[in-house]
C-alpha positions as CSV (number, residue, x, y, z in Angstrom):
1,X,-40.6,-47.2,45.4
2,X,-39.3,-47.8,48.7
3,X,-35.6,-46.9,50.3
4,X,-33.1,-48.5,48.8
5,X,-34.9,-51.1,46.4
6,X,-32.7,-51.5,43.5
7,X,-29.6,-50.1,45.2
8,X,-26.3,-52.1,43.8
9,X,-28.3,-53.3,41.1
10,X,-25.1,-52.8,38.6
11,X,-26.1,-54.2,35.7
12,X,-29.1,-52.1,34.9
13,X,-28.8,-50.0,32.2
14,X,-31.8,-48.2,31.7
15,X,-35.1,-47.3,33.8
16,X,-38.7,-46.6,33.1
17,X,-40.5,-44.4,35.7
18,X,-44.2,-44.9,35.4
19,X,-46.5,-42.2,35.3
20,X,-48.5,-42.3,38.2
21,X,-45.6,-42.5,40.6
22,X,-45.7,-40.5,43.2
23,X,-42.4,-40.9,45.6
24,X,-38.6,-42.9,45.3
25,X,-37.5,-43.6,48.8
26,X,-34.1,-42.9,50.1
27,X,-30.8,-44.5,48.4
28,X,-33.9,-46.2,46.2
29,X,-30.9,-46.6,42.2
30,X,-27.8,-45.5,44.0
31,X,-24.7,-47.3,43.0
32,X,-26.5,-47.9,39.8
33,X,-23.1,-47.7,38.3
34,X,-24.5,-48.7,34.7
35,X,-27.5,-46.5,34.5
36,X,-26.9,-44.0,31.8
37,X,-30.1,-42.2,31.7
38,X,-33.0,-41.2,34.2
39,X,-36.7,-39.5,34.0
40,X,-38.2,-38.7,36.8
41,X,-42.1,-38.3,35.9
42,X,-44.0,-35.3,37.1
43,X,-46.1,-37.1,39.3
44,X,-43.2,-38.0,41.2
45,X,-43.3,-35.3,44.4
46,X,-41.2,-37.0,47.2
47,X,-38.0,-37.9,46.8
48,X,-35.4,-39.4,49.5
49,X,-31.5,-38.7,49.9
50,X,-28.8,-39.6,47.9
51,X,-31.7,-41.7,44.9
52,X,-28.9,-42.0,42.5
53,X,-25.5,-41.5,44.1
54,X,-22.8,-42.8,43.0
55,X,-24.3,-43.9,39.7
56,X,-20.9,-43.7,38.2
57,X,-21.8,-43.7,34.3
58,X,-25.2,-41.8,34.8
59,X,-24.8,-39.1,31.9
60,X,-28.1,-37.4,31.7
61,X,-30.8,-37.1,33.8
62,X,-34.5,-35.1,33.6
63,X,-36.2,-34.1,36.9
64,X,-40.4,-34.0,36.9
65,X,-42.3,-30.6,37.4
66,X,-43.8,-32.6,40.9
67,X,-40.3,-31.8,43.0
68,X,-39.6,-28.5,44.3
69,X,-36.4,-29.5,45.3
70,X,-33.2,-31.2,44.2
71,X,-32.8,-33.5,47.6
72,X,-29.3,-34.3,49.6
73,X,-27.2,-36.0,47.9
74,X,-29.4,-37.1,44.3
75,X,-26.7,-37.1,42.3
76,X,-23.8,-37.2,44.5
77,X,-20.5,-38.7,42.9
78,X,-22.4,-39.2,39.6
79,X,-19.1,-38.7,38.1
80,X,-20.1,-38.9,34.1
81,X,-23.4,-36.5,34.4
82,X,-22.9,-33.6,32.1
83,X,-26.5,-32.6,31.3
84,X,-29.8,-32.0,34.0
85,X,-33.2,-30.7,32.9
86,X,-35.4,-29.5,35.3
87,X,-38.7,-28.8,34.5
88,X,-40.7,-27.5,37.6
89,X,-39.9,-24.9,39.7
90,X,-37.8,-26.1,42.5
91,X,-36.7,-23.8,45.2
92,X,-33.9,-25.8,47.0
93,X,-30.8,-27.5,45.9
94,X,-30.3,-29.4,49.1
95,X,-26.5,-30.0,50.5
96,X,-24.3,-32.3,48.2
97,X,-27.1,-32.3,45.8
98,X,-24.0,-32.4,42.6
99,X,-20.9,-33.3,45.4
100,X,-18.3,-35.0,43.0
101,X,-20.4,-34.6,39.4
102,X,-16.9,-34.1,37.9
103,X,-18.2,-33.9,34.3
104,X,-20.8,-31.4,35.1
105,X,-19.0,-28.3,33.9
106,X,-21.9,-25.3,33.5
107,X,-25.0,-24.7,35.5
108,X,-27.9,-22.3,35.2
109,X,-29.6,-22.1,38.5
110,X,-33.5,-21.9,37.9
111,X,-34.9,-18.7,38.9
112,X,-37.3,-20.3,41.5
113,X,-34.3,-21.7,43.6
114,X,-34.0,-19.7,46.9
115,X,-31.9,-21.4,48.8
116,X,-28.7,-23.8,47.8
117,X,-26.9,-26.1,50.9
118,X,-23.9,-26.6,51.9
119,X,-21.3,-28.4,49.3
120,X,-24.1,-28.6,46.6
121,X,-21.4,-28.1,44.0
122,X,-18.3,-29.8,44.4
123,X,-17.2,-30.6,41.1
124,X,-15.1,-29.3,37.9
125,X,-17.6,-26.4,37.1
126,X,-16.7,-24.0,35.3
127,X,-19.7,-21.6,34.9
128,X,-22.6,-21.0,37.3
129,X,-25.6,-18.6,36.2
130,X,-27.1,-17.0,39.6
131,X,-29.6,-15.1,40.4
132,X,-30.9,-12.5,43.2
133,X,-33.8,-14.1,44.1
134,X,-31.8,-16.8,46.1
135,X,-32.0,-16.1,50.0
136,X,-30.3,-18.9,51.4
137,X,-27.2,-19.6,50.0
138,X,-24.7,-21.6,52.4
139,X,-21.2,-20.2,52.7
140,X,-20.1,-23.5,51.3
141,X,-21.8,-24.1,48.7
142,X,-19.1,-24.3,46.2
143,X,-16.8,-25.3,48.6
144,X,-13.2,-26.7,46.4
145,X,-14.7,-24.9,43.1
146,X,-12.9,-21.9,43.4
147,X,-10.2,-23.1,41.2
148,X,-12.5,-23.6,38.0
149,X,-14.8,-21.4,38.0
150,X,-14.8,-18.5,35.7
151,X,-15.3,-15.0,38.4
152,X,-15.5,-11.7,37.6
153,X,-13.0,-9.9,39.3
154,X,-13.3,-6.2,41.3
155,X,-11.3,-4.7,43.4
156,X,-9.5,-7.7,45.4
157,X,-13.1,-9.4,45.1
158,X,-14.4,-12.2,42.8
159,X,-17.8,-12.4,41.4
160,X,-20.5,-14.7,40.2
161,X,-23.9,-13.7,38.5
162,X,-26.3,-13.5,35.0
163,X,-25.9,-11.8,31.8
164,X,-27.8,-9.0,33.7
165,X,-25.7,-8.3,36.5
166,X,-22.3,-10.2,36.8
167,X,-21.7,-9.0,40.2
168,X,-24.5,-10.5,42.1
169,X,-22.5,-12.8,44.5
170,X,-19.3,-12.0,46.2
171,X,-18.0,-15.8,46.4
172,X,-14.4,-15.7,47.3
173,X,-11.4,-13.1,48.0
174,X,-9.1,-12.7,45.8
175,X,-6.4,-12.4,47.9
176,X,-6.3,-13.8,50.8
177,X,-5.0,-11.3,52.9
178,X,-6.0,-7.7,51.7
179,X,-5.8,-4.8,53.8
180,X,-9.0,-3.1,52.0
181,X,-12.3,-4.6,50.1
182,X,-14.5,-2.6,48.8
183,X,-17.8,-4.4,47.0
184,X,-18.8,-3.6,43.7
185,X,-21.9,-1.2,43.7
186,X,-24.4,-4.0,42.0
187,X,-23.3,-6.7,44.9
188,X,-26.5,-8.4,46.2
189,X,-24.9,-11.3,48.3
190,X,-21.9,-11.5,50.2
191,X,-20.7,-14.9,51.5
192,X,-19.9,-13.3,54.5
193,X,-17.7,-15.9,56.5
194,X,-15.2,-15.3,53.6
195,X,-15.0,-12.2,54.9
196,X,-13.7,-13.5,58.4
197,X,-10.6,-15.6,56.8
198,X,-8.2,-12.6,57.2
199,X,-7.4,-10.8,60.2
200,X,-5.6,-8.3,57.8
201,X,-8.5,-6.6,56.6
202,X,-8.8,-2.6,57.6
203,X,-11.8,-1.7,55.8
204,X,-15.0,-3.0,54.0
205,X,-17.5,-1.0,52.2
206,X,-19.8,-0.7,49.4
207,X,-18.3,1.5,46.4
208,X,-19.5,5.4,47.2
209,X,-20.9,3.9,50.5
210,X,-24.4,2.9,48.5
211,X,-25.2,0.3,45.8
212,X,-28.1,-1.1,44.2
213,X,-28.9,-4.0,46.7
214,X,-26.4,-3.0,49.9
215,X,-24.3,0.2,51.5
216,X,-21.7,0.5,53.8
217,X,-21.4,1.9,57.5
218,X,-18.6,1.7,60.2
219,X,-17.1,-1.1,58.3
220,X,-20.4,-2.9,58.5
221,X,-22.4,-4.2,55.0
222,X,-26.1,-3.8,55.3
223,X,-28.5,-5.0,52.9
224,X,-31.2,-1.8,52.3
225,X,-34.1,-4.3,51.5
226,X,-34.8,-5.8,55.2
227,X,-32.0,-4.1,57.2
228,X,-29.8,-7.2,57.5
229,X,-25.9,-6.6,58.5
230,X,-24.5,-9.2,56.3
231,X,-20.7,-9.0,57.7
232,X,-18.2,-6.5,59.8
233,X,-14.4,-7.1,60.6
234,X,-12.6,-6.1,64.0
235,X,-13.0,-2.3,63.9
236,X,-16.8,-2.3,62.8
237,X,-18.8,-0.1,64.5
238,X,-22.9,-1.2,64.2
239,X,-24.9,1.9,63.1
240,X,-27.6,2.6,65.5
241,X,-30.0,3.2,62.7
242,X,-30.6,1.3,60.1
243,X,-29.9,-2.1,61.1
244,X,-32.9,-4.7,62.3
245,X,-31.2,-7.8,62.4
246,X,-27.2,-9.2,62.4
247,X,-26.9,-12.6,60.1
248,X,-25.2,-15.5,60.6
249,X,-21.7,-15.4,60.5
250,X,-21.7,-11.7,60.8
251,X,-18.6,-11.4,62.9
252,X,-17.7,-15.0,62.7
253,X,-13.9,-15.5,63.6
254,X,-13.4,-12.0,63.7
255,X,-11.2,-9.8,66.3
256,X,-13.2,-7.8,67.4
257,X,-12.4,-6.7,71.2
258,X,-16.1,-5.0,72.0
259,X,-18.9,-4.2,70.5
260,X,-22.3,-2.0,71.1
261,X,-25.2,-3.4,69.9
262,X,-28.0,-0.9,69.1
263,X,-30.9,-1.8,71.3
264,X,-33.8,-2.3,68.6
265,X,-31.4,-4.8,66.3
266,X,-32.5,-8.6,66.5
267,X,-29.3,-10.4,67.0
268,X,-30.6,-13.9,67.6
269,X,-28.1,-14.8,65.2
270,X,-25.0,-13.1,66.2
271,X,-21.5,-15.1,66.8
272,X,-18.3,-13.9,68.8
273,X,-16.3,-16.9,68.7
């Protein structure tokens, strides 16, 4: 099914996917806006941007073990979807993938998922299940949710994660201008350029220095497993041990006046703007 080939067909209620299909081009039901329901087959691999955006009375939708990814913009402004099975392992949920699904309140995020773009959930959620196998997560991914969503709160910090841990993901600050924020001791992610939205901030560290996944040095947070310096403020000082690499966003919008960076750290990703 090529791009765009039953785009602004309004009147169609309902769809039958064929086994045997293999890809749905680009824009290929959007503005659907009487589809109710949608099953994408598992021999479906390929799927373009934005299939069924703006399929405005879309309420359920099941997507095929063949995708390994939820693509930009699939169910952008599907404003009356309130239930998505997925039953492969995908491992991206592309940007704007659920941008303006205002019914879909609760999410589980699959455990294969590793990374999650930029504005994938813009919508009326109210409850998101992470995970700690997810690598790539973009600083706005749930850009305008912070209103809905149900944190956990710690120490000036707020919280998303499982049953297991519910501290995985710093997400947001709860105040915006704190003078100190120290990370619970189970943190695993830090959506660092939140970080960078005060100028106020004194100090950051890990609780007692060391947690599970990340510890604290010179007002610098370093994730153990590969090294990484995941954000600093203006008085950071980079350890000269201990850190291989400085991520993006690191010391993004910060004050910083100078800085030393230790000679064996890969910094191909390091901002001062």
């Amino acid at each position: 099914i090529n791009n765009s080939a039953f785009s602004k067909c309004k009147q169609v209620i309902f769809v039958i996917l064929p086994d045997g299909l293999r890809s749905i081009g680009h824009s290929a039901f959007s503005q659907c806006t009487a589809l109710t329901h949608i099953e994408i087959p598992d021999s479906v691999t390929f799927v373009g941007d934005s299939i069924f955006k703006k399929c405005e009375s879309l309420e359920s939708a099941v997507v095929g073990a063949g995708l390994t990814e939820i693509a930009y913009g699939m169910f952008g402004h599907c404003s009356a979807l309130k239930s998505i099975e997925i039953k492969g392992k995908i491992t991206a949920i592309r940007d704007h993938a659920f941008n303006g699904c205002s019914s879909l309140t609760s999410f589980e995020i699959p455990h294969s998922v590793t990374e999650i773009g930029s504005f994938a959930f813009t919508t009326s959620l109210k409850n998101v299940t992470m995970h700690k196998g997810i690598r790539d997560l973009s600083p706005y991914a749930f850009s305008e949710v912070t209103e809905t969503l149900n944190y956990n709160e710690y120490r000036g910090g707020l919280y998303l994660g499982d049953s297991e841990n519910p501290y995985l993901y710093l997400i947001n600050l709860a105040d915006e201008e704190p003078l100190d924020l120290v990370l619970h001791p189970d943190t695993y992610y830090v959506a660092n350029y939140l970080v960078s939205k005060t100028k106020s901030l004194k100090s950051l560290s890990v609780e007692g220095g060391n947690g599970r996944y990340l510890r604290s040095e010179g007002n610098c947070i370093i994730r153990k497993e590969d090294k990484a310096l995941l954000c600093g403020i203006g008085t950071s000082i980079i350890p000269s041990k201990g850190v291989q690499e400085i991520c993006d966003y690191a010391f993004f919008n910060s004050d910083i006046e100078s800085i030393i960076i230790p000679a064996k750290t890969s910094a191909a990703n390091f901002f001062i703007l």
